[in-house]
C-alpha positions, 0 to 999 in steps of 0.5 A: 719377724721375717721367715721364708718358705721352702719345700720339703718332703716329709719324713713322718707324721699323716704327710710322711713321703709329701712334699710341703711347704714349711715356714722357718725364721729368717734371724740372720737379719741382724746381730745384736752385740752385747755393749748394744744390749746393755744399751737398750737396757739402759734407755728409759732407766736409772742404771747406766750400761756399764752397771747392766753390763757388770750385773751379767758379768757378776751373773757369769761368774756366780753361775759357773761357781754354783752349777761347778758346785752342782746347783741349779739355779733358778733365775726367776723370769728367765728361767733355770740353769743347771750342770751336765757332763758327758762321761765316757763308759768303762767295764769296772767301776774301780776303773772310772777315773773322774779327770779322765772319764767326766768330759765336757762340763757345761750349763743348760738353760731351761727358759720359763715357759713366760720368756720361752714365749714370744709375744706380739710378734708379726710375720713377714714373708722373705725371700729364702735365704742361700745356705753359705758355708762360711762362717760368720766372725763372732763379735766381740762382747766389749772392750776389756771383756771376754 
């Protein structure tokens, strides 16, 4: 994994005030799509890509059906899904009204602490990377798909 070095002061801890160098990943290396995920998946297997790229759709849907029924899925090696939401404040309980109170429902996923961890990683000094403020164009997540 390359990573780059750069110099920071610190805010806390033992070094708060010094300036140190610190180490972060440089991930901009490249992007792997989905249709180049389930490809890999696929080598060295007996099921096609088309049927790993179903099995994350399926996944997608039963996911959102579960967690909207207020669920947390357990997803074995990869972790566990569950719901949150935010909710705007009000004075009265008799004035909280869910449609207009409840915003921005989503899905956290919790890796298991196997999967969070990487394993058999090197490490390669890069040059740091500029900072750009443009942003990058997602790529697509296949043909025929969202």
């Amino acid at each position: 994994m390359d990573y780059s070095l750069s110099k920071r002061k610190m805010s806390f801890g033992a070094n708060k005030g010094k300036q140190l160098y610190v180490a972060s990943p440089v991930c901009q290396k490249q992007h792997i799509s989905f249709d180049k995920l389930c490809e890999i998946m696929a080598e060295d297997s007996t099921v096609g890509q088309a049927d790993i790229a179903a099995v994350f759709y399926k996944f997608r849907t039963v996911l959102n059906r579960l967690c909207s029924q207020g669920s947390i899925v357990d997803a074995g090696p990869l972790g566990s899904f569950r719901p949150t939401f935010t909710s705007k404040a009000v004075e009265k309980e008799e004035d909280f009204k869910p449609s207009t109170h409840i915003t921005k429902t989503q899905v956290l996923f919790t890796p298991s602490p196997d999967f969070r961890t990487l394993r058999g990683v090197e490490f390669f000094k890069v040059p740091a990377q500029p900072k750009t403020k443009t942003k990058k164009e997602p790529e697509s997540g296949g043909a025929g798909h969202p």
